[in-house]
N, C-alpha and C positions, 0 to 999 in steps of 0.2 A: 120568810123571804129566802129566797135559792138564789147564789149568789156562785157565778163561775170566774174564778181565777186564773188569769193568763200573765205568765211568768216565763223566765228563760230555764231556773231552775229552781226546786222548793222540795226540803228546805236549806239554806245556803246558813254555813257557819255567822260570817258578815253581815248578815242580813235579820238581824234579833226583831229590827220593830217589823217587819213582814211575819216573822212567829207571834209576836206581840200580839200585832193585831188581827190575825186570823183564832187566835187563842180565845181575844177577848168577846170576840165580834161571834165565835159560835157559840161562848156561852150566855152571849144575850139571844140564844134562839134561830141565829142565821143559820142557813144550811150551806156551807161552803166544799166546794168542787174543787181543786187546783188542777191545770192541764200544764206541761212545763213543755217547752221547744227543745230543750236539750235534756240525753237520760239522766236519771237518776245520781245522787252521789252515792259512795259506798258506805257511807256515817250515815246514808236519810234516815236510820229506822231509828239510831242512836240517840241523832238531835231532835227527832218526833217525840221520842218517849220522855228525851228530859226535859221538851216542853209541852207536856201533855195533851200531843196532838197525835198519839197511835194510832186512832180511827180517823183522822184526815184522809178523805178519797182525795188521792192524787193520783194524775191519770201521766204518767210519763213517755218520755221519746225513747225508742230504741227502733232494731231491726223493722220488726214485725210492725207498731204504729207510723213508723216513716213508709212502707210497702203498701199498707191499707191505704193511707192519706195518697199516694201517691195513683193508685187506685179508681180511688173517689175524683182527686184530679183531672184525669184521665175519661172519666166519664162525664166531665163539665169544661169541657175545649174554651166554650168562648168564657167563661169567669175565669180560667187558668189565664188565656190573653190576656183577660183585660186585668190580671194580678200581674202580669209579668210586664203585661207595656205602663204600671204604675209603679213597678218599681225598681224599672231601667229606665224611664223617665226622670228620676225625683230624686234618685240615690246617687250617689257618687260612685265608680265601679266596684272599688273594694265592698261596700254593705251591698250594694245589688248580688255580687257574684254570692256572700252569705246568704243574704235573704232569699236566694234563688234554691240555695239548697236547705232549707229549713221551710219552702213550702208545702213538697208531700205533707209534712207534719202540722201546717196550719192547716190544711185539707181537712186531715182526719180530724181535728180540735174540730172545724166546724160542720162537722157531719155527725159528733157527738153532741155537740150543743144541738141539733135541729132534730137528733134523735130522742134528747132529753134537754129541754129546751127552759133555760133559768128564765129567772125576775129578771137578771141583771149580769152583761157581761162585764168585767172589770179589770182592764189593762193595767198591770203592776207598773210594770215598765212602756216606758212610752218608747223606746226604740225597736229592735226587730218584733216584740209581740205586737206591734202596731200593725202587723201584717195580717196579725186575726180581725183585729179591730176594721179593716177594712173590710174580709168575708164579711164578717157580720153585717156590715153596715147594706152590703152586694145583698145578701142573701137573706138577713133577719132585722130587715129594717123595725119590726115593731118593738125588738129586744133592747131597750136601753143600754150604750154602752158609754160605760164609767172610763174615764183615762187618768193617769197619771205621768206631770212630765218632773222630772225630779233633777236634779244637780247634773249627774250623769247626765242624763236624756241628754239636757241643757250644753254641758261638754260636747258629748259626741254630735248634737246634729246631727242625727239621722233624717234622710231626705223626705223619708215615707209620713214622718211625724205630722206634721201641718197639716195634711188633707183631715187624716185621720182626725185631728185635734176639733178641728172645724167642722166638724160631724159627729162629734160625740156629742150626748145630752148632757154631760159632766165630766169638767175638766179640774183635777184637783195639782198643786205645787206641796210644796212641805216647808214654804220658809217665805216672808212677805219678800227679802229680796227677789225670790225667782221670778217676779211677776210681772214686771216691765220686761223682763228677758221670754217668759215665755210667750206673751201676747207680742213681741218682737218678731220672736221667732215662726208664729203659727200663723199668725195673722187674726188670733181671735183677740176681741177688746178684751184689755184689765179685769172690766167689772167681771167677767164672764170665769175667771179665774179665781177659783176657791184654793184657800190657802188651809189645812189640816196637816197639821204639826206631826211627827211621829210620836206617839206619846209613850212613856214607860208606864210598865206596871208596878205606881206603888205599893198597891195590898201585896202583893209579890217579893218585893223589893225589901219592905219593911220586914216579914218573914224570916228571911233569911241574915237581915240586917241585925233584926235585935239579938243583943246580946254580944255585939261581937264588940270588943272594944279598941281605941285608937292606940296604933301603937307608935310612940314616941319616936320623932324624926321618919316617920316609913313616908317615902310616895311612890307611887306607884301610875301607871301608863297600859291601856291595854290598846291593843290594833294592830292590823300586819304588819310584819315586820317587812318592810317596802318601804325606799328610799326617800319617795313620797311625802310616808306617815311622819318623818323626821325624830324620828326612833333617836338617831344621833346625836340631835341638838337635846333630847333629855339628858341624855347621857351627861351628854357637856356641862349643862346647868350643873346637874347632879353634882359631880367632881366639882364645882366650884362651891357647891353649898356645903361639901365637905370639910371643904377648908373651915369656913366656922362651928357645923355640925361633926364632928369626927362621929356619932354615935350612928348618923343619916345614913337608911337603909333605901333602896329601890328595887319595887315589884314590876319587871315587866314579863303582858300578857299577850300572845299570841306566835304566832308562828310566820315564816316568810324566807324569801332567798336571802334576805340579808341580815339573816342571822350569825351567820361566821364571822361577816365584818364588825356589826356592834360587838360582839363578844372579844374579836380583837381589840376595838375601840374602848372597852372598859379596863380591859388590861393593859393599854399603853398609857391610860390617864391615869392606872393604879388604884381603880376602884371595885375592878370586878371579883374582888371579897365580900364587897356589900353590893350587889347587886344578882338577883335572883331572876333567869331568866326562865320562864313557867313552860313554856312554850301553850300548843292552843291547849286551854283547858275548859271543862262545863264553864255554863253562862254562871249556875250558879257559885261555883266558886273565884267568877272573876267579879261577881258582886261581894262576896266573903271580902277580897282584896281591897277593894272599894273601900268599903267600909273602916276595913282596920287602919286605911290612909288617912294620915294627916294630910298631903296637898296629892289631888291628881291631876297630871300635867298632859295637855296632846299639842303637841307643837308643829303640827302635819303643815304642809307644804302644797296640800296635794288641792287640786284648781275643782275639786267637785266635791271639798270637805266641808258641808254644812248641816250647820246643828247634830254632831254626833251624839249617840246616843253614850260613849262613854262617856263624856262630858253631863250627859243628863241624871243618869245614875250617881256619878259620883256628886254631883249637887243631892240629888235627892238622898247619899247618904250620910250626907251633912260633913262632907270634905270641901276643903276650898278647891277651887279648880282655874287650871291658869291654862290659858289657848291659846293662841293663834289668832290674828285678828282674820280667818278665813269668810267670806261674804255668810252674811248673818248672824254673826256670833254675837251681836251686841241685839238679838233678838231672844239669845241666850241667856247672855251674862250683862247686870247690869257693873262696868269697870267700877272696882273698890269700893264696890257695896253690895257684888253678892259673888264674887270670885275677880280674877283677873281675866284682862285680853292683852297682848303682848305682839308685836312684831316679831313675824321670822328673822332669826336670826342675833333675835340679841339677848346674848348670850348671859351678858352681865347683868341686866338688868331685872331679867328674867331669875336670875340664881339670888340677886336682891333680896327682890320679894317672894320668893322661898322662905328664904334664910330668915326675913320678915315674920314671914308665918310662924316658925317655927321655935322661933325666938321670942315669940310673943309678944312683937311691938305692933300689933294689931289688931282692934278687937274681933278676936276668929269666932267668939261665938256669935257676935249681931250677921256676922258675913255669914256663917254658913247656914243662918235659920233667915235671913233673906233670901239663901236661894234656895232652901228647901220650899219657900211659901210662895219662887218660883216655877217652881217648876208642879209645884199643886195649881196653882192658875190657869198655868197655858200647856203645861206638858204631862199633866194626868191621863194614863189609856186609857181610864173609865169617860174622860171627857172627851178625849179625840176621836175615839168609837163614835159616839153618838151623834156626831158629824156627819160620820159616814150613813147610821143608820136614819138619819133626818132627810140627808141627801136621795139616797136610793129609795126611800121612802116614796122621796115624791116624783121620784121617776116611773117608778112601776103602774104602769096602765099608759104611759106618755109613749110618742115613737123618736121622734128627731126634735134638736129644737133644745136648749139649754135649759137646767135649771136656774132657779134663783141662786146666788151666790150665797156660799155658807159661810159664816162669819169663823174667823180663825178661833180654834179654840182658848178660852180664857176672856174674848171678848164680850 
């Protein structure tokens, strides 16, 4: 099966289960393409290789493929119209004026696709690459295309989303809550709405996992460091779990503009002796971290934060893990039986049960092998792939017109 990816940019630091699963999905035999709307990062070759996707054809945006598309445009007047009166129609100004200038480049995407024409196109992201998703549908109506509208999407509303939604063959979410919100927002019914979990790679996971062992009082937090991710309210916890723990160490992973402030913020609270700030580092050593954690914490804030994957890893490496009650996390985490959920903001209660863990007034081994045997049920990438390759399966030879809905993985 040849399978073309349309994405904004690939491959993105943030974005591990899009490496995940394009990882996992060619070495079940897919032949996967990636087209990105915007150029290249300056790390793609770095993060290719440490996820052993060096021979990934990805086809990226620059000069010359915005000129071409631009081009090809130019020599189809009335599909440029009828792109452009769909999406100054539909769009609010600010995404029209964007999407107006990242058309030359859906141009040339779909004059590559119709030069070399897959099974299956497959929208990552359901906001501006939704603009390929329409060529296609203009120009290569027999090409099944796959959509995805995801948390994001969900946030931004994008206006173009809904036509495009309601004309694809396959519309996939990543979490049960998204799905009154997406069929809200598109206007396609529930059932129509496949839910496919991001899934980690455990045979992966475990690899790297074995052997490393917990180190006493460590927790650890990985994700941008953005106001958002609530980097800060770790922090806070932290310092109060010291008070009982003086020995309590903290690993946080990733980079961001607000890094200068935590790091002040660790030093006005007096703790930033124990507290280790990595900045970004490889996936696989912020799984190494993982591991060696006793509790890992994401306390994020942020309104399009569901089911992260740090939170999945760190289940899967058998740490307790304490969240945020952000929409779906209790699809995640079942509360005080295979990690915690916690409200924003509370500080004390949250350093509690910490301190709980850590102290060992709670049985942490039945918690953390309950949500190891979660995250093997429903968040396995050997499981959640074959979702996808069920799905596309039965698309290919079909032209418009939905598939049957795929049952979420683990059910």
């Amino acid at each position: 099966m040849r399978v073309a990816y349309i994405t904004m940019q690939f491959p993105v630091p943030s974005e591990t289960f899009a490496r995940n699963d394009v990882r996992r999905l060619t070495g079940r035999g897919v032949e996967i393409a990636v087209h990105t709307l915007l150029p290249g990062r300056r790390d793609a070759l770095e993060l290719l290789a440490q996820s052993g996707l060096s021979s990934l054809p990805i086809y990226a945006n620059g000069p010359g493929p915005s000129l071409r598309g631009l081009g090809a445009a130019l020599l189809r007047p009335r599909l440029l119209w009828r792109t452009l009166r769909w999406v100054w129609r539909d769009n609010r100004p600010s995404h029209a004026l964007l999407t107006t200038a990242i058309i030359p480049r859906a141009f040339g995407i779909l004059a590559s696709l119709e030069e070399d024409r897959p099974d299956v196109v497959h929208i990552f992201w359901g906001h501006y690459p939704a603009v390929v998703g329409f060529l296609v549908r203009e120009r290569l109506p027999g090409v099944p295309v796959s959509m995805a509208l995801n948390a994001y999407d969900l946030t931004m509303r994008y206006g173009g989303s809904p036509e495009v939604a309601r004309r694809a063959s396959f519309l996939r979410t990543h979490a049960r809550v998204n799905v009154a919100d997406v069929a809200s927002f598109t206007g396609v019914p529930e059932e129509r709405v496949n839910v496919i979990y991001n899934g980690v790679d455990l045979e992966w996971l475990d690899g790297i996992a074995a052997g490393v062992e917990k180190v006493p009082g460590r927790l650890a937090v990985a994700g941008r460091l953005i106001e958002s991710k609530g980097i800060d309210e770790v922090i806070r916890v932290f310092a109060r779990v010291r008070e009982e723990h003086a020995d309590a160490s903290l690993v946080v992973m990733g980079e961001g503009p607000a890094r200068r402030e935590l790091v002040r913020l660790a030093e006005s609270l007096g703790v930033d002796h124990a507290v280790s700030f990595l900045g970004h580092v490889p996936h696989a050593w912020v799984v190494e971290e993982l591991a060696r954690a006793q509790v890992v914490l994401l306390l994020s804030r942020k309104d399009s934060e569901r089911l992260p994957n740090a939170i999945k890893e760190g289940m899967a490496c058998r740490s307790v893990c304490v969240a945020t009650d952000t929409p779906g996390m209790d699809e995640l985490i079942d509360h005080g039986r295979s990690g915690y959920i916690v409200r924003a903001g509370e500080t004390e209660k949250t350093a509690e049960m910490v301190s709980s863990v850590l102290a060992g007034r709670v049985d942490v081994s039945a918690m953390v092998e309950e949500a190891r045997r979660q995250i093997e049920r429903n968040f396995d990438l050997r499981v959640t792939t074959e979702s996808y390759l069920r799905a596309w399966g039965s698309l290919v030879g079909t032209v418009e017109g939905a598939s049957e809905p795929v049952a979420a993985a683990g059910d």
